[in-house]
C-alpha positions as CSV (number, residue, x, y, z in Angstrom):
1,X,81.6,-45.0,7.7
2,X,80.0,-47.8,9.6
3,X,76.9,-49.0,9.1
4,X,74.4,-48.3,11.1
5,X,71.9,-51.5,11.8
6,X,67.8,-51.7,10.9
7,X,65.3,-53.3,12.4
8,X,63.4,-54.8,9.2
9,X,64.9,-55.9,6.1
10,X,64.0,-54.0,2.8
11,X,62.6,-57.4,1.7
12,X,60.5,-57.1,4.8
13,X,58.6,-53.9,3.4
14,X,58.7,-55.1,0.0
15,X,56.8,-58.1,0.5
16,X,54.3,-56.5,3.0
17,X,53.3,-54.3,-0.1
18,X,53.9,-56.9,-2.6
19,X,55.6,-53.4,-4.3
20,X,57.9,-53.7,-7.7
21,X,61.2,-54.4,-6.4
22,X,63.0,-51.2,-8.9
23,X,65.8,-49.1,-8.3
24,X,63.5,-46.4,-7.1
25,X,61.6,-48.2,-4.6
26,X,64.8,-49.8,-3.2
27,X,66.2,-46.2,-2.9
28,X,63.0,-45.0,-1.0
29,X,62.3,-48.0,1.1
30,X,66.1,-48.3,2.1
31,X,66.1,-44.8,3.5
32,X,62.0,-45.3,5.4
33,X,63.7,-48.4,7.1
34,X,66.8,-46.6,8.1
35,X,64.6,-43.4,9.1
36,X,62.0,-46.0,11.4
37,X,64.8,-47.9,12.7
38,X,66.4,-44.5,14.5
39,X,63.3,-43.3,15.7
40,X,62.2,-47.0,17.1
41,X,65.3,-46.5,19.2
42,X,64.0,-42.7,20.2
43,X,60.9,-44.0,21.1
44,X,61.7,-47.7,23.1
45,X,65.1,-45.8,24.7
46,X,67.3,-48.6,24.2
47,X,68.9,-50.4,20.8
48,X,67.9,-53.8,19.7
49,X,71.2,-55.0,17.9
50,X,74.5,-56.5,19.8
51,X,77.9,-54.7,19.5
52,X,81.1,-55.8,21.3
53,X,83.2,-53.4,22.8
54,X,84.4,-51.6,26.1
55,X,82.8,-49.4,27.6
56,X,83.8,-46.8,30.8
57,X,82.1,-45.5,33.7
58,X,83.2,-42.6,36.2
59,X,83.3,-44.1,40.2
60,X,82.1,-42.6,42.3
61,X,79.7,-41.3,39.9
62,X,76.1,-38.8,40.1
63,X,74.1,-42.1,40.4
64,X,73.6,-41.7,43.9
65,X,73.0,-45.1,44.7
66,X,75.0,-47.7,46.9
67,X,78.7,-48.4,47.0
68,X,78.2,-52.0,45.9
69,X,75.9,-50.8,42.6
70,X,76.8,-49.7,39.1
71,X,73.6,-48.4,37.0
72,X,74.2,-49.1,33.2
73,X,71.3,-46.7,32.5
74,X,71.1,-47.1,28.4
75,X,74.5,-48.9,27.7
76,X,72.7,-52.6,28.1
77,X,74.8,-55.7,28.3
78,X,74.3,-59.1,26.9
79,X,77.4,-60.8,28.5
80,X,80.9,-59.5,30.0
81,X,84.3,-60.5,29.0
82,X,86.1,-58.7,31.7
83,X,85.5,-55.5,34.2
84,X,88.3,-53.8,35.9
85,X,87.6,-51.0,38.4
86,X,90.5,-48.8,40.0
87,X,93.0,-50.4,37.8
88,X,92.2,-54.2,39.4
89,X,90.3,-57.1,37.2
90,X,87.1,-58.4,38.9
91,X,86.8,-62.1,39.1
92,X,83.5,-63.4,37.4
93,X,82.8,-64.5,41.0
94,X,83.3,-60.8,42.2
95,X,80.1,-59.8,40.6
96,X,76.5,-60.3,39.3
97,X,74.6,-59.3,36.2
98,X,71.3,-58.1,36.8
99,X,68.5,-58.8,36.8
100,X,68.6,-62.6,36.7
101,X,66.2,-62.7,34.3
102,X,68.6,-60.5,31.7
103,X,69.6,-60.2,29.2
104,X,69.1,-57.7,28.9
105,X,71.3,-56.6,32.3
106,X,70.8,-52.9,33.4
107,X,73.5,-53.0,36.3
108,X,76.3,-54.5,38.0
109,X,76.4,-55.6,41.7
110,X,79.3,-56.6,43.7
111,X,78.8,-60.1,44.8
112,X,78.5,-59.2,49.0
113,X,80.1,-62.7,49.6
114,X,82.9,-61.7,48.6
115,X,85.6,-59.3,49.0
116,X,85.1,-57.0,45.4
117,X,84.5,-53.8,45.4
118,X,84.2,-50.9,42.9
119,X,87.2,-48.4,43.4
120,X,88.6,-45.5,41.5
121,X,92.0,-45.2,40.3
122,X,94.0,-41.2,40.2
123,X,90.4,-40.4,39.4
124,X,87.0,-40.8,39.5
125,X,86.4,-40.6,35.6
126,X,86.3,-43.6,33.6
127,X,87.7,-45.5,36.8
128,X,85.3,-48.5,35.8
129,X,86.0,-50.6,32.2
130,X,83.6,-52.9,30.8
131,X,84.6,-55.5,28.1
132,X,81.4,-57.5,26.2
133,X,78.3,-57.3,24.0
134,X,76.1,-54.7,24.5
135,X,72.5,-54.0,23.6
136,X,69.3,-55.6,24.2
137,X,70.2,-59.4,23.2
138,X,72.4,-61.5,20.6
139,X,69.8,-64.1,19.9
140,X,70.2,-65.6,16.4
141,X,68.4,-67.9,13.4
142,X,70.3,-70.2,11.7
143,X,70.0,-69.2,7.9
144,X,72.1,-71.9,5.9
145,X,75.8,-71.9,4.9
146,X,78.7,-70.0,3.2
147,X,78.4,-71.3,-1.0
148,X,81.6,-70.1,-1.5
149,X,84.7,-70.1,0.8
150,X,85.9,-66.3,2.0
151,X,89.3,-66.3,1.7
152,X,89.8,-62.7,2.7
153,X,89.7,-60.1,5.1
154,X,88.9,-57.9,3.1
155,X,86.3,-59.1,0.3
156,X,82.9,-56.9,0.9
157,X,81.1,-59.8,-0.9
158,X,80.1,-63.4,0.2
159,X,77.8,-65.7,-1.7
160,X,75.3,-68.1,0.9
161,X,73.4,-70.9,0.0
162,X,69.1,-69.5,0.9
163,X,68.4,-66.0,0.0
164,X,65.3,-65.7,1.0
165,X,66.6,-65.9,5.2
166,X,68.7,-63.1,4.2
167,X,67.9,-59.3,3.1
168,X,69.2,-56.3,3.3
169,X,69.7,-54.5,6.4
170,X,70.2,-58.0,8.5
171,X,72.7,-58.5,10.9
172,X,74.9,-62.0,10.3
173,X,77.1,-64.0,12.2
174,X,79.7,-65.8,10.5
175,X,82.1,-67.7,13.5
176,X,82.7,-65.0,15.3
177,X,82.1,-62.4,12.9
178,X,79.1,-60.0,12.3
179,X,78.8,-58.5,8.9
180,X,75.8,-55.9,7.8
181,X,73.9,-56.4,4.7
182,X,73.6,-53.8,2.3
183,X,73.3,-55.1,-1.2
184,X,72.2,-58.4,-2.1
185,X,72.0,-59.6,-6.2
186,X,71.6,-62.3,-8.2
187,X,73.9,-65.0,-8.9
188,X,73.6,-68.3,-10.8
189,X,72.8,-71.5,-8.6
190,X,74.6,-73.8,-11.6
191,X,71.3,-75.6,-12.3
192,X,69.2,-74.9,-15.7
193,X,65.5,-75.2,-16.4
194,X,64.8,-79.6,-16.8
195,X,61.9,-79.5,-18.8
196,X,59.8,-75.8,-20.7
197,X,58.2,-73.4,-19.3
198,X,55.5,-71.8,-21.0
199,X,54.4,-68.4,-21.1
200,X,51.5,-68.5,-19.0
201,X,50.5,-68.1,-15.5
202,X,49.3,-71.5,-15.2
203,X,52.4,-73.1,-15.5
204,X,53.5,-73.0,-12.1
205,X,55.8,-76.2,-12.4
206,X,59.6,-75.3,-12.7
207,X,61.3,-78.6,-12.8
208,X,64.9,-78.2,-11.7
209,X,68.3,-80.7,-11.3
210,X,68.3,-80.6,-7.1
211,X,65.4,-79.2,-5.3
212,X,66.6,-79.7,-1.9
213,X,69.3,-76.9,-2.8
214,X,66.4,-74.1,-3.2
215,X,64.3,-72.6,-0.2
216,X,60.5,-71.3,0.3
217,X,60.4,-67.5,-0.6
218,X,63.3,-67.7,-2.7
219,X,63.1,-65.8,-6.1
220,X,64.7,-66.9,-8.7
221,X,65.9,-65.4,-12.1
222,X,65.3,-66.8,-15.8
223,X,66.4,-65.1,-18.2
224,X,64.4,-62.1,-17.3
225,X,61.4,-63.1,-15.5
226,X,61.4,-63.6,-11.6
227,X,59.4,-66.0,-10.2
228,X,58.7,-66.9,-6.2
229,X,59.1,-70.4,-4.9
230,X,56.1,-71.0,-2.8
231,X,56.3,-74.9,-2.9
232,X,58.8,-77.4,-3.4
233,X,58.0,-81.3,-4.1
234,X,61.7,-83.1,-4.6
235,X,63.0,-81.4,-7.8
236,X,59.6,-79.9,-8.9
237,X,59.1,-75.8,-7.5
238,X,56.0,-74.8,-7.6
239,X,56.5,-70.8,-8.4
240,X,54.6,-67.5,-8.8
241,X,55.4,-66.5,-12.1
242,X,56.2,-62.7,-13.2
243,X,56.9,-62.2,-9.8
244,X,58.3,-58.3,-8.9
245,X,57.1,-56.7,-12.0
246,X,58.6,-59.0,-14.3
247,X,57.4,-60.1,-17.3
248,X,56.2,-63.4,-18.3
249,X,58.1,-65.3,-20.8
250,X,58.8,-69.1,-21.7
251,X,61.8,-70.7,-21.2
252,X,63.9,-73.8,-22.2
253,X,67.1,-75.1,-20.8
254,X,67.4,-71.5,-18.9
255,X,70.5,-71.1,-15.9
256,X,67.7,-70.6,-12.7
257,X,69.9,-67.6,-10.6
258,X,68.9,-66.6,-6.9
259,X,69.6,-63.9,-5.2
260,X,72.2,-65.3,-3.2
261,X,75.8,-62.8,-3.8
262,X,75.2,-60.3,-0.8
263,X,77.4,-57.4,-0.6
264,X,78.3,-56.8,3.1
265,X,80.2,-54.6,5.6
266,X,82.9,-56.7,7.3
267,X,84.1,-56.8,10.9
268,X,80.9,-54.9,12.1
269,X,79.5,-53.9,15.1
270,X,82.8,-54.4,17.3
271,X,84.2,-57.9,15.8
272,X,87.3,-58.6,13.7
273,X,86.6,-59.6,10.1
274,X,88.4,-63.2,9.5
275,X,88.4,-65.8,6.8
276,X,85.5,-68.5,6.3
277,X,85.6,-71.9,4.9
278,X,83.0,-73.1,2.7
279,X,80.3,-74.4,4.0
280,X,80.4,-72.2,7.2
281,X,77.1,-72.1,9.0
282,X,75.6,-68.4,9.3
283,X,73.2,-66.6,11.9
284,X,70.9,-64.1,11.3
285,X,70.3,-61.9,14.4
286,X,66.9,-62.1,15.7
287,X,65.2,-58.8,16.5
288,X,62.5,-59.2,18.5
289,X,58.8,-59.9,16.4
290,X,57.3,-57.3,17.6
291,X,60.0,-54.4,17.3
292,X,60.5,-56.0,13.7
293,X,57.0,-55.6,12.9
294,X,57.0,-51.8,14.2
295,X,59.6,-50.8,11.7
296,X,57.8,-52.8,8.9
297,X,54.5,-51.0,10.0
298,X,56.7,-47.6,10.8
299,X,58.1,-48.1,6.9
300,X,55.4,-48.3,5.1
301,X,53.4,-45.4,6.7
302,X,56.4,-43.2,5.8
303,X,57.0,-44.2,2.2
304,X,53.0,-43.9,1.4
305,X,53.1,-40.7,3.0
306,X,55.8,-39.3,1.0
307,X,54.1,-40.1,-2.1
308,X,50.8,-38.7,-1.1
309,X,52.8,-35.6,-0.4
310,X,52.3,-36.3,3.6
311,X,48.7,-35.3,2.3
312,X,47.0,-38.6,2.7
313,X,43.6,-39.3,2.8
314,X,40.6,-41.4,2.9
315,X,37.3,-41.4,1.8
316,X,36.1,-39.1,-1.4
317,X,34.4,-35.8,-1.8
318,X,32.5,-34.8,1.2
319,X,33.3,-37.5,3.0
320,X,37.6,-37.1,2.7
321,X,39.1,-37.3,5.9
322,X,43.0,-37.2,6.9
323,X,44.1,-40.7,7.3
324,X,45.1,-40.9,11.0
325,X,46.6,-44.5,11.2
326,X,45.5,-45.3,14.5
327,X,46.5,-49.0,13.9
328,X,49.9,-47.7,13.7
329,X,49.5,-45.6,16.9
330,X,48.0,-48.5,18.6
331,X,51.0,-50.5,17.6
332,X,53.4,-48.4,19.2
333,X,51.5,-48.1,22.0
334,X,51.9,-51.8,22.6
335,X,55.5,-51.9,21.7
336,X,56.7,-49.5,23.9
337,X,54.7,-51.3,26.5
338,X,56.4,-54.4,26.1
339,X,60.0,-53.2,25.3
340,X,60.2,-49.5,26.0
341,X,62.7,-48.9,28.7
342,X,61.7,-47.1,31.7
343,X,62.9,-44.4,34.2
344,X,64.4,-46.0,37.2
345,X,62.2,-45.0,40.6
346,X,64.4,-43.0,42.8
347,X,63.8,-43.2,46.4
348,X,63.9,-39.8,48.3
C-alpha cells in the first residue's frame, strides 16, 4: 500500500520535545504525525505534497460557469504535461493556468486568442484529461548526495551523505524520482574516533579524520552513546554528549556511524522508480513553514494528550484547570488564514 505523505518529520516532533528517541516514542509519534497530517488536509481543504498523474473532468459539467472555463475545485496543479478535451490535444498556446500568480493553479482557461476550445467526446463524462503534478507546489531543498550508487529498481534502501536534512516522513527527489521516507538507521561513515574521549560531559571535542564530510544536527553513534553535532571547526565536532537517552561512556579509536541508510518507498507519488549513480544530488520537498509547524504543534498536543489520558491539566488542587491550548487554536487560526482554501463566490 502506498504511502501516504506527512507534513513534519518524526525528527521534527522529537526534537521539539527533546523526547528519548525509543521504539515506543517512534511508534506513537509516527502515528500523531500521520493522524495531524490528515486532519491538516481536513482543515486547509487542499494537500501540500506534489503527485504526477492524470486526472479527468466531465464537459459540460455542473460547474455552471463559462464555455471557455474549467474549475479544478480541490485537484490543484503545479504544472501540465498535456490536456486533451473531446479526444483533441490542446497546444500549450491553447490555454492558461490560473491565476498567474500559481502555483498553485485552480482552473484552466482557453486562451480567447486563439481557436481552442473545451469539447466533449461520445460523452460528457471524463471528456477532459489532464496530465502533470498536482497539489499545492513542488518546491524543494537541496539536502546532499546519494553515498552509495542505486543500482536497482527495486532496492527499498539508499544510503545519503547528511542525515540530519533527512527524517522520516520526508518527501525526496532523486532525478526524477520521488521516494517516501519511512525508516531511517544508522550506518558507519568509515571514519573512527582521532584522539579519546572521556566519559564526561565536558568533553565536547570529537576529533575525527574529515570534518567537512559531517553536517550540523547530525547524530552520530559510538559504540553506544549518541551524541549531536552542534559545531564543526575543520576536523574537530563539537558534540552534545549522551544525546537521546544515551549513556555516557569513553571511547578510543571508536567507528563514528550516522544515521544515514534510510529505508524508502520507491517510485512514489506518481513517478517511475529508476537507478542512481553515486553521488546523485537529492531534494527534499519543501512544505510550507507554517503548515510544517502546524503538524509539529498538531503532534505534540496529541501525543501529550494521549498520555495524560486526553485528561490534561494545569495548575494543582483548587486551582486545576483543563488545559485548553489556545496557542494551538490560535495557530490554526492563522494557518488556515494564510493557506486554507476557500469557497469560490458564485454570482446569481
Amino acid at each position: 500500500m502506498a504511502t501516504i505523505p506527512w507534513y513534519c518529520s518524526r525528527e521534527d516532533v522529537m526534537g521539539a520535545t527533546d523526547s528519548k528517541f525509543t521504539a515506543r516514542d517512534t511508534a506513537r509519534v509516527d502515528r500523531a504525525v500521520a493522524a495531524s497530517s490528515r486532519g491538516i488536509e481536513l482543515t486547509l481543504h487542499r494537500k501540500f505534497y506534489p503527485w504526477t498523474g492524470t486526472r479527468t473532468f466531465d464537459w459540460p459539467n455542473d460547474q455552471h460557469g463559462t464555455s471557455w472555463r474549467l474549475w479544478l475545485n480541490q485537484h490543484e496543479l503545479v504544472s501540465v504535461s498535456g490536456i486533451v478535451t473531446g479526444g483533441v490535444t490542446l497546444a500549450p498556446a491553447g490555454y492558461l493556468l490560473r491565476p498567474d500568480a500559481g502555483p498553485p493553479y485552480t482552473r484552466v482557461e482557453i486562451n480567447l486568442s486563439g481557436g481552442a476550445s473545451f469539447g466533449a467526446g461520445a460523452t460528457h463524462q471524463r471528456a477532459i484529461s489532464i496530465a502533470g503534478v498536482w497539489g499545492y507546489d513542488a518546491d524543494t531543498d537541496p539536502v546532499g548526495s546519494l553515498a552509495v550508487a542505486v543500482s536497482s529498481t527495486t532496492a527499498t534502501s539508499i544510503t545519503v551523505t547528511d542525515s540530519a536534512a533527512v527524517g522520516v516522513g520526508h518527501i525526496l527527489l532523486v532525478g526524477s524520482e520521488r521516494m517516501i521516507v519511512t525508516g531511517k538507521r544508522m550506518a558507519s561513515t568509515g571514519q573512527t574516533v582521532q584522539a579519546p574521549l572521556a566519559a564526561q560531559q565536558n568533553a565536547t571535542t570529537l576529533a575525527v579524520a574529515d570534518g567537512s564530510t559531517y553536517a550540523y544536527d547530525e547524530v552520530v553513534l559510538l559504540d553506544s552513546e549518541r551524541m549531536l553535532i552542534v559545531d564543526i571547526a575543520g576536523n574537530n565536532l563539537s558534540v552534545r554528549r549522551a544525546w537521546d537517552g544515551s549513556t555516557l561512556a569513553a571511547h578510543t579509536g571508536s567507528t563514528i556511524y550516522a544515521g544515514r541508510a534510510l529505508t524508502v518507498e520507491r517510485g512514489a507519488l506518481g513517478t517511475t522508480a529508476a537507478t542512481h549513480l553515486i553521488g546523485a544530488p537529492i531534494a527534499r520537498h519543501h512544505v510550507v513553514d507554517p503548515v510544517r509547524q502546524l503538524c509539529i504543534a498538531e503532534t505534540i498536543n496529541t501525543v501529550h494528550q494521549e498520555l495524560a489520558g486526553y485528561a490534561r491539566q494545569i495548575g494543582a488542587g483548587e486551582t486545576a484547570r483543563e488545559s485548553y491550548a489556545r496557542g494551538l487554536r490560535d495557530l490554526r487560526a492563522e494557518v488556515y488564514a494564510a493557506y486554507g482554501r476557500k469557497a469560490r463566490i458564485r454570482a446569481v
